[in-house]
C-alpha positions as CSV (number, residue, x, y, z in Angstrom):
1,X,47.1,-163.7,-92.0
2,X,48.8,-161.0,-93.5
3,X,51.8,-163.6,-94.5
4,X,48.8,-165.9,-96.0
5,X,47.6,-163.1,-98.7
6,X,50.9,-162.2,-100.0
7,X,51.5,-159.6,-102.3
8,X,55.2,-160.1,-102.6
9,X,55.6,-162.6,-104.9
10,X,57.4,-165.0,-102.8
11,X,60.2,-162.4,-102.0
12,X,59.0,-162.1,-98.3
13,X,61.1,-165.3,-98.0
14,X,64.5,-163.1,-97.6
15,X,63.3,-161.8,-94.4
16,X,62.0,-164.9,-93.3
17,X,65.2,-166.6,-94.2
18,X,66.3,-163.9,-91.6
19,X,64.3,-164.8,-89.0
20,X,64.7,-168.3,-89.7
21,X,68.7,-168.7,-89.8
22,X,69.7,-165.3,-88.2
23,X,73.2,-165.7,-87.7
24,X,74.2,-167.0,-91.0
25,X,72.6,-164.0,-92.3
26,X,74.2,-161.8,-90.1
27,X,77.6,-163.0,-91.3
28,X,76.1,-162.8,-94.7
29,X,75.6,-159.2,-94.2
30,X,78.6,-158.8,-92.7
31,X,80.7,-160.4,-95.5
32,X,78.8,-158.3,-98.2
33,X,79.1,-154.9,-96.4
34,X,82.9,-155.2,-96.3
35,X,82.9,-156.2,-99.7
36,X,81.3,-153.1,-100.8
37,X,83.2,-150.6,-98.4
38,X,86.5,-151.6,-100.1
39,X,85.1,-150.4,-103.4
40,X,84.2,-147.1,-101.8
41,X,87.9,-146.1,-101.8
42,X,87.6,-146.5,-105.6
43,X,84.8,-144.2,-105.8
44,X,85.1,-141.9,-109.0
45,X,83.0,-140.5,-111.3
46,X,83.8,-140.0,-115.6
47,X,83.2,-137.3,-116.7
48,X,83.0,-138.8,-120.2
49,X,79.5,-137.2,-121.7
50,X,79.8,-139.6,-124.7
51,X,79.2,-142.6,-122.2
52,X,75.8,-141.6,-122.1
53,X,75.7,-141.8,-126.2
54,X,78.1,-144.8,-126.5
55,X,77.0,-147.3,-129.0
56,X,73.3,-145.6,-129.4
57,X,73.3,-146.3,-133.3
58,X,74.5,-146.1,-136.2
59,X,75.5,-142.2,-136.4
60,X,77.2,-142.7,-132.9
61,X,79.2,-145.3,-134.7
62,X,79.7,-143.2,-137.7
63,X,80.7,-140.3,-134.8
64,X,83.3,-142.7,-133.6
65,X,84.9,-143.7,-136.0
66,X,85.1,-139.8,-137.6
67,X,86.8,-139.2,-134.0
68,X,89.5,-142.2,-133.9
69,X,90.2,-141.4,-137.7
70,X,90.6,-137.3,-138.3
71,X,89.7,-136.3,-134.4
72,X,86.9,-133.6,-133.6
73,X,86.5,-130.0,-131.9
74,X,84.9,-131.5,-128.8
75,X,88.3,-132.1,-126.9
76,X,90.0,-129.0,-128.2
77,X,91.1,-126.5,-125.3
78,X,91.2,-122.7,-125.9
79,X,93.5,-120.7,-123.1
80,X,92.5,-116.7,-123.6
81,X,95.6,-114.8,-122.7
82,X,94.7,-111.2,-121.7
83,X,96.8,-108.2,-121.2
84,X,96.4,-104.8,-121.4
85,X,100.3,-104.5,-122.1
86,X,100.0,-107.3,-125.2
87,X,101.4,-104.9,-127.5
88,X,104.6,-104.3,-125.3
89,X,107.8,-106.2,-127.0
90,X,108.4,-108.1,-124.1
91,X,104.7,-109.0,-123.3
92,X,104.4,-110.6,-126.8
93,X,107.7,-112.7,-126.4
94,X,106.3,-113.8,-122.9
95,X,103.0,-115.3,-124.5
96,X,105.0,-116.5,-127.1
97,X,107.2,-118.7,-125.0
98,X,103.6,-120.0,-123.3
99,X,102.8,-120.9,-127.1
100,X,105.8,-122.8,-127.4
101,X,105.4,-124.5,-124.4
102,X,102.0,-125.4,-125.0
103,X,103.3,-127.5,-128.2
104,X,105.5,-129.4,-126.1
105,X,102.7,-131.0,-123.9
106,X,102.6,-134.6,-124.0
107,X,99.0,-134.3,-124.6
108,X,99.1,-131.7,-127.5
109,X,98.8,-132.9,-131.0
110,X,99.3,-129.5,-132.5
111,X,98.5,-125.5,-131.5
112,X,96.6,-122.9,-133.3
113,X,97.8,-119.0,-132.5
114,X,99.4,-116.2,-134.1
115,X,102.4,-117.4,-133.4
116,X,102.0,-120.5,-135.9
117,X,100.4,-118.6,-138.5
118,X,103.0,-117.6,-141.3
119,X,102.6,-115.6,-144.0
120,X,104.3,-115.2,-147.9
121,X,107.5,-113.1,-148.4
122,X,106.9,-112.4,-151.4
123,X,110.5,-114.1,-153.2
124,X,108.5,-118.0,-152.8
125,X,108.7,-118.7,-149.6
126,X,107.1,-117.6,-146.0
127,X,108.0,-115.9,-142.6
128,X,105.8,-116.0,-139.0
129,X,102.9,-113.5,-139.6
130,X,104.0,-112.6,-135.5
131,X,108.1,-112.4,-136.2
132,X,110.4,-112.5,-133.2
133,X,112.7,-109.6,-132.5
134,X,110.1,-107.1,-132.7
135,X,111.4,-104.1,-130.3
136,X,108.8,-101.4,-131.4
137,X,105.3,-101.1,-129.8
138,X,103.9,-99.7,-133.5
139,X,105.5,-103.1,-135.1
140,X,103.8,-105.3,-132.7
141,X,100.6,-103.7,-132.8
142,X,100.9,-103.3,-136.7
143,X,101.6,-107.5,-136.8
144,X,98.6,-107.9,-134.6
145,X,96.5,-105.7,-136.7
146,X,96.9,-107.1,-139.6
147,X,96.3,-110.5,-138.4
148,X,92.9,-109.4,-136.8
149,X,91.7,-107.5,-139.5
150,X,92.8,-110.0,-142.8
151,X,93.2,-113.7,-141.9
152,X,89.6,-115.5,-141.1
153,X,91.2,-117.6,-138.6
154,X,92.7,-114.8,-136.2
155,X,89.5,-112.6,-136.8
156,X,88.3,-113.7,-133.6
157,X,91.2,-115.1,-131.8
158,X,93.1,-111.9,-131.7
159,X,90.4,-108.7,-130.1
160,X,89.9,-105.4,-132.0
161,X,91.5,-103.8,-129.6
162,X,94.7,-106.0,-129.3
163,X,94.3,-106.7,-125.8
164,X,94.1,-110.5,-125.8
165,X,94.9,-113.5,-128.1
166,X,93.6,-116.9,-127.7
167,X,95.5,-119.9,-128.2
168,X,94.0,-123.4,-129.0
169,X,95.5,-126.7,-128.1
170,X,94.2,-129.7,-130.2
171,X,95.1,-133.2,-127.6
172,X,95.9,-135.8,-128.4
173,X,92.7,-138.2,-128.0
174,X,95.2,-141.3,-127.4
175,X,96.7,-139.9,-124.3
176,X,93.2,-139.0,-123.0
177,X,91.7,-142.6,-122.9
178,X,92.0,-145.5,-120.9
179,X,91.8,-148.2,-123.6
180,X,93.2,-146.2,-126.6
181,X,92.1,-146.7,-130.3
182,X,94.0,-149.8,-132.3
183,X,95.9,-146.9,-134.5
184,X,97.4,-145.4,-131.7
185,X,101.1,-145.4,-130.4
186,X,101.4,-147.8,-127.5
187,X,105.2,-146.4,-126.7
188,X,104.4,-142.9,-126.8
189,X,101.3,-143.3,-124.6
190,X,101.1,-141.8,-120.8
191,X,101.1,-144.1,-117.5
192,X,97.4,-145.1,-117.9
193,X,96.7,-143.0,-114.5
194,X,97.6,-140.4,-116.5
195,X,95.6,-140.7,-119.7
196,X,92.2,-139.0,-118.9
197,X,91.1,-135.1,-119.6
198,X,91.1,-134.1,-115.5
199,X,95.1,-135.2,-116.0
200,X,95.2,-133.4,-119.3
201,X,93.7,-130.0,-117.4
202,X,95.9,-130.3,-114.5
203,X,98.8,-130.8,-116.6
204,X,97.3,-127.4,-118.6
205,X,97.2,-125.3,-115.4
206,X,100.8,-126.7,-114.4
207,X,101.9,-125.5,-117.5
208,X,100.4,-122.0,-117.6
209,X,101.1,-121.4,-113.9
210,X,104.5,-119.6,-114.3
211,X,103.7,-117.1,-116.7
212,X,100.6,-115.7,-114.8
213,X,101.3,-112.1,-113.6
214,X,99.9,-108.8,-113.5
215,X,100.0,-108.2,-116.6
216,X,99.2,-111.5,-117.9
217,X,95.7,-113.0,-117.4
218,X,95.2,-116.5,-118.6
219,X,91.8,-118.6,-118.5
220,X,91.4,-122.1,-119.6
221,X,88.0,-122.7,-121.7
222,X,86.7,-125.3,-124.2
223,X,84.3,-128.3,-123.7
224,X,87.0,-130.5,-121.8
225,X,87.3,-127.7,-119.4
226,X,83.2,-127.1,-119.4
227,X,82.7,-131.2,-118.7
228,X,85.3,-131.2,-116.2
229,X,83.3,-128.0,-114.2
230,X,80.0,-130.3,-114.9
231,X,81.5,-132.9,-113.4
232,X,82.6,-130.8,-110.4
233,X,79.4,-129.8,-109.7
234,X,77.5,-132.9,-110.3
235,X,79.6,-134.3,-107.4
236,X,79.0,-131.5,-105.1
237,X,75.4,-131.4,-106.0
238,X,75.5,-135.4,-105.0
239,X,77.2,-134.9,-101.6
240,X,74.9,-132.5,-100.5
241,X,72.0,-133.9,-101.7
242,X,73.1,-137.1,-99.8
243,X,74.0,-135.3,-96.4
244,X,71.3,-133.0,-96.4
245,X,68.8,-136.1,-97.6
246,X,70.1,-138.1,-94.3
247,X,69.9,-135.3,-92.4
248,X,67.2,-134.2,-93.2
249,X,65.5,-138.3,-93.0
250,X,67.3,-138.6,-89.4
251,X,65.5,-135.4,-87.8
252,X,62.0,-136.5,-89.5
253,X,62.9,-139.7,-87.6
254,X,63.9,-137.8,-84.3
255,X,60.3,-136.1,-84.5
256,X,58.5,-138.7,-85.0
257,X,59.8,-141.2,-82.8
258,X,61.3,-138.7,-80.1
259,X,63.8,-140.8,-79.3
260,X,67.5,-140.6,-80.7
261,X,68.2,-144.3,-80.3
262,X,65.0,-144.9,-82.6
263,X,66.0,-142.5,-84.8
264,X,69.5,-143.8,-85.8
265,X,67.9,-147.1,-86.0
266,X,65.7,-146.0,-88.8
267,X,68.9,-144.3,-90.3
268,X,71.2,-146.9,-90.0
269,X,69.6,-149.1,-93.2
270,X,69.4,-146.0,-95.5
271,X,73.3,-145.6,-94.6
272,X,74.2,-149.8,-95.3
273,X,72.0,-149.4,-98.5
274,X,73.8,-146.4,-100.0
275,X,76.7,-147.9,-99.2
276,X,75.8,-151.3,-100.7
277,X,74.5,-149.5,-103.7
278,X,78.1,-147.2,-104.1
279,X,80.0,-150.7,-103.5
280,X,77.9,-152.7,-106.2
281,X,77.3,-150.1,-108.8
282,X,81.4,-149.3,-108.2
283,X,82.4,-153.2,-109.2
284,X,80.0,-153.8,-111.8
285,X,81.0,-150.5,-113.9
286,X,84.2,-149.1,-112.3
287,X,83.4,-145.7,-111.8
288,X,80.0,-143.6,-111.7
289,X,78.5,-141.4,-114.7
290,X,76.3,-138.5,-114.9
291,X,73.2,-140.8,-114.6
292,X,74.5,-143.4,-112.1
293,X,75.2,-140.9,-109.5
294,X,71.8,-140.1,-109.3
295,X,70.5,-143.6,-108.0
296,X,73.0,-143.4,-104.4
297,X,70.0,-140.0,-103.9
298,X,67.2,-142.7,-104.5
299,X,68.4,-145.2,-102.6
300,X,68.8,-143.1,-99.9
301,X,65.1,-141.3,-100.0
302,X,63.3,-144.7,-100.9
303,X,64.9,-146.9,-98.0
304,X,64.2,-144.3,-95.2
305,X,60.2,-144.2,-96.5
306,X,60.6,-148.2,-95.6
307,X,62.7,-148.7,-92.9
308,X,60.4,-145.5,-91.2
309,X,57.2,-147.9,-92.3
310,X,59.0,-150.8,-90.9
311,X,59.8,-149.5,-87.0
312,X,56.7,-147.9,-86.9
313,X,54.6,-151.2,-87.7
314,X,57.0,-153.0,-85.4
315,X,56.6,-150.4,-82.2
316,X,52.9,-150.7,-82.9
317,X,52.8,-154.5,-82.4
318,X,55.3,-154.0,-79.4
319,X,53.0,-150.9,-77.7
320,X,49.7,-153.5,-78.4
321,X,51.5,-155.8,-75.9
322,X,53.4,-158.3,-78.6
323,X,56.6,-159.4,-77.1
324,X,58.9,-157.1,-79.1
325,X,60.8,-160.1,-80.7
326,X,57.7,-161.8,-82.0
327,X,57.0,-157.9,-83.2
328,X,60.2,-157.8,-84.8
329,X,58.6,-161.3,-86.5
330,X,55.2,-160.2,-87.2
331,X,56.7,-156.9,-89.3
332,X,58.4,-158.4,-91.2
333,X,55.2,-160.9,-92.4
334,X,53.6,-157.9,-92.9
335,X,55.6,-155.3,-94.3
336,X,58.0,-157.4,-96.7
337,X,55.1,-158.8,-99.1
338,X,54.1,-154.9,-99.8
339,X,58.0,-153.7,-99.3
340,X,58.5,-156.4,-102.3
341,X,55.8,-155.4,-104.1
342,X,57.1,-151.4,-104.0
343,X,60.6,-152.7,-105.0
344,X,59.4,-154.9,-107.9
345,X,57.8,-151.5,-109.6
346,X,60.4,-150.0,-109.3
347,X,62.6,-152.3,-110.5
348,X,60.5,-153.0,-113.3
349,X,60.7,-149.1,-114.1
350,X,64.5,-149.5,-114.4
351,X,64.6,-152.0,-116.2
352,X,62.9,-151.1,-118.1
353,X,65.0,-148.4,-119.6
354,X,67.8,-151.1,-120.4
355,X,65.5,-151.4,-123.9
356,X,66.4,-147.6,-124.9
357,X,70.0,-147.7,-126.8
358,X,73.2,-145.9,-125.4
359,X,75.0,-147.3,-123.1
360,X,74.4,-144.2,-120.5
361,X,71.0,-145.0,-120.2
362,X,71.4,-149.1,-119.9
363,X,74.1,-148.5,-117.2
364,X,71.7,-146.2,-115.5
365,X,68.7,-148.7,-115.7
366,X,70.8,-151.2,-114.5
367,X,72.4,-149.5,-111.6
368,X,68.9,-148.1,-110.4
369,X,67.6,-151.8,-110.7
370,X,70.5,-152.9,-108.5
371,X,70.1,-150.2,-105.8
372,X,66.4,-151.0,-106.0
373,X,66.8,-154.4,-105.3
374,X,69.6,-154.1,-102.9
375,X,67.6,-151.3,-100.5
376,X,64.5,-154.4,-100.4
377,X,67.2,-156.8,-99.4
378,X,69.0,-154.3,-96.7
379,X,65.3,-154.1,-95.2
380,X,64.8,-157.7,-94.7
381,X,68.3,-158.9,-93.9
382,X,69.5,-155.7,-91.3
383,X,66.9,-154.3,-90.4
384,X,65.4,-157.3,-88.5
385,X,68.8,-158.2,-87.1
386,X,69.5,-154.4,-85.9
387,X,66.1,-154.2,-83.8
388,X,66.8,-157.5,-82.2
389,X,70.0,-156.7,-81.5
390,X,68.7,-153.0,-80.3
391,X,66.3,-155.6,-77.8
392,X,69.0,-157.2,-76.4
393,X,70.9,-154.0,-75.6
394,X,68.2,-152.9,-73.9
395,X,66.4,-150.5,-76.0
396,X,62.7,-149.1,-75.0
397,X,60.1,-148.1,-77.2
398,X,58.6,-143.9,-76.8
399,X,55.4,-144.2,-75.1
400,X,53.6,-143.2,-78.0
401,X,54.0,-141.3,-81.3
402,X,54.3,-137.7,-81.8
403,X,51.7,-135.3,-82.0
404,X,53.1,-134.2,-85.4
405,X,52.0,-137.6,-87.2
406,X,48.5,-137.5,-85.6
407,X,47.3,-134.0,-85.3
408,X,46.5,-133.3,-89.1
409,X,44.1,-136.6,-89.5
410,X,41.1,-135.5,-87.2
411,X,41.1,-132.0,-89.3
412,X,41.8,-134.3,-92.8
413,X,39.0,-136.5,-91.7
414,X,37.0,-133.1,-91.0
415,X,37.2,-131.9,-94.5
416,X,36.8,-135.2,-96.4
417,X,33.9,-136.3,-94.8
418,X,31.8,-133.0,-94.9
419,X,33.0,-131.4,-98.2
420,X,34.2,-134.8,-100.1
421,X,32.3,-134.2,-103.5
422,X,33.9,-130.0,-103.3
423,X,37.3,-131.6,-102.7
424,X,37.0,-134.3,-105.7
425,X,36.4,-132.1,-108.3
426,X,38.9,-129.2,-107.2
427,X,41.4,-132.6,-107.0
428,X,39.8,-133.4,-110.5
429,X,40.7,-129.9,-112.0
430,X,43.4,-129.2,-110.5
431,X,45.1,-132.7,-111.9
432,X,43.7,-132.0,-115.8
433,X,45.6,-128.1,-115.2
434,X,48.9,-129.8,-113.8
435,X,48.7,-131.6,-117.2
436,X,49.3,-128.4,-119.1
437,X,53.2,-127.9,-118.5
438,X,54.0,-131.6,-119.8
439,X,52.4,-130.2,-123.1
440,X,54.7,-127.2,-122.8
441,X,58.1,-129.2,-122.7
442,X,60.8,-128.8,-125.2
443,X,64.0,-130.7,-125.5
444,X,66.6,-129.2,-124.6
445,X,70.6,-128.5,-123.9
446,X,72.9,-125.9,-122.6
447,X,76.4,-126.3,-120.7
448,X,75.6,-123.0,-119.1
449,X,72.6,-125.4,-117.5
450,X,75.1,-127.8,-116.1
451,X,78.1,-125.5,-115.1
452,X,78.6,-123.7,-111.8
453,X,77.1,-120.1,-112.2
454,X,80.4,-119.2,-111.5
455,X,82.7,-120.7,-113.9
456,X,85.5,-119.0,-115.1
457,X,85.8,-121.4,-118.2
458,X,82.4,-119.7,-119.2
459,X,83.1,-116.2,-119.1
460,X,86.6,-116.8,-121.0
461,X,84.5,-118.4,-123.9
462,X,81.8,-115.7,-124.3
463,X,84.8,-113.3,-124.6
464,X,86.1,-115.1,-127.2
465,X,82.5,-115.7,-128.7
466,X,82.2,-112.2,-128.7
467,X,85.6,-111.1,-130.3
């Protein structure tokens, strides 16, 4: 009956292609799941926040082509070098040798510090504004001084107190991209394992390493360094949000169902459809972005709410005396049509999003509309199979549901039935008030909002910010 009044729009006929040919869907399943656990090895995320902008319009164009053409600030790295001994001789020539080095990086383009600074000699020609050979503390801290106090460019890259210097790195934006630009070198370009800004900050921190010390503190800041600590924390963010999400979905089953074995079998299709959706979203785009990574967290929430719906309908039937195969049948003729119809609004509210420009957003609307669609399939392909395969091993239903699922409704029912008019209009109010903070909304971005609280990278650039 419930088959007869579909709401699914025909998509119902996946799980009854199930129940119809089960073992060529099984191997179906089968075949697909593998295919998508090889791309999990591949699993990465870019940490590219121009993605998200890439080919919005005409001033991203414009922004690109600025970039390929004279380069911008965006990539440019910043390494404050601290020391309360700066002025020492020795100190100096130490931070100078980490300037020289810093030149000779295969992803440096060119270096801003005292040390490249030079200054008129008066007879037509120039010498370093920071000369070698300096064996006085006065001379050094003279040099320094007058840097700091004169020349714009030092004024803050050199404190008042001569007790740091910043140095600034300008990369080269060919080595730091997997396709380069057409005006770029091809023979001078890195292994292309190599060209991409987490290589270029490992390379940094290699660099750097040996002339750490006591007396020497070194901090690597800039945006690359800021979007690489986003990036960090957008993928721990992910993975906990995942575990916990499981977790969390797994002991909601446990307490429900009280019974472990009915518990993993609700978990077990949230699990195949995160991993179907990682695989998938993987081989259509190669890696994961800032959005994209979000949709493996609604995959996972969204296909616990309907595999949970789905055993619980199916242990009802069974508990009403159905013979639990024919239960297993009868879900899925009810459930599917409305599963289908929940997955189709969805879908539709990805897609959606593929008519805003950037390509951030259109990879996001289509990787939420293939997770969507993927979860709806998972139900109707695996789930089935799993519970009659759970049959055949033997499994046996709880006696009845928890208490927790059944002990608010007589108190609910309470309440709506003798103060139902009360309840609307407190419901009514309180809606029109929750309206009030979408009026209060203001766009807007910060790093600081997207970097651990406890980045270094920060505190080294709000130093320099502040002189």
């Amino acid at each position: 009956f419930a088959y007869d009044r579909s709401i699914g729009f025909g998509l119902e006929y996946i799980g009854l292609t199930t129940l119809r040919f089960p073992r060529a869907v099984a191997l179906a399943v089968l075949v697909f799941s593998i295919l998508c656990v090889t791309q999990i090895p591949k699993a990465n995320v870019d940490g590219d926040l121009l993605r998200v902008y890439a080919h919005s319009g005409q001033y991203y164009n414009a922004y690109e082509q600025l970039a390929d053409t004279f380069g911008t600030f965006e990539n440019d790295i910043y390494l404050l070098v601290s020391s309360p001994t700066l002025t020492n001789p020795e100190t100096l020539e130490r931070i100078r040798e980490l300037a020289f080095d810093l030149e000779l990086s295969d992803y440096a383009v060119g270096t801003m510090s005292p040390f490249t600074l030079r200054k008129p000699d008066g007879g037509g020609g120039s010498v370093p504004a920071v000369p070698e050979g300096m064996t006085d503390f006065a001379q050094v801290a003279l040099a320094l001084t007058d840097l700091q106090q004169n020349d714009p460019m030092m004024r803050n890259l050199i404190t008042p107190d001569l007790s740091g210097v910043v140095l600034i790195m300008f990369p080269n934006h060919c080595q730091l991209r997997a396709e380069p630009a057409a005006s770029c070198d091809v023979d001078s370009l890195l292994p292309p394992e190599q060209r991409s800004t987490k290589a270029m900050i490992a390379s940094l921190r290699e660099t750097i390493a040996p002339y750490q010390s006591d007396d020497i503190s070194i901090e690597l800041t800039g945006p690359p360094v800021w979007t690489s600590e986003m990036l960090n924390a957008a993928v721990d963010d992910q993975v906990k949000f995942t575990i916990w999400g499981f977790g969390l979905g797994a002991v909601i089953a446990l307490l429900a169902l009280r019974s472990l074995a009915g518990a993993l079998l609700v978990a077990a299709t949230p699990f195949l459809a995160v991993i179907w959706a990682m695989g998938i979203i993987l081989l259509f785009f190669g890696s994961f972005s800032f959005l994209t990574i979000i949709v493996t967290t609604l995959v996972l929430v969204i296909s616990f709410a309907e595999a949970m719906f789905f055993v619980f309908n199916w242990l009802a039937y069974w508990r009403d005396g159905m013979e639990p195969n024919k239960a297993v049948d009868a879900t899925v003729k009810l459930v599917g049509p409305a599963s289908a119809l929940t997955m189709l609004t969805t879908f539709v509210s990805f897609a959606s999003l593929a008519l805003t420009p950037g390509q951030g957003i259109q990879e996001f609307s289509i990787a939420g509309a293939i997770g969507t669609f993927l979860l709806f399939v998972c139900l109707m392909t695996f789930l089935p199979l799993l519970l009659k395969l759970a049959i055949r091993l033997g499994f046996k239903p709880p006696k009845r549901s928890s208490l927790i699922l059944t002990a608010p409704l007589p108190l609910a029912w309470f309440f709506a039935s003798r103060f139902g008019r009360p309840l609307s209009i407190i419901a009514i109010a309180v809606t029109i008030l929750l309206l009030i903070p979408y009026a209060l909304i203001k766009p807007h971005f910060s790093f600081e909002d997207f970097v651990a609280k406890d980045s270094t990278a920060l505190v080294a650039a709000a130093e320099i910010d502040d002189g």
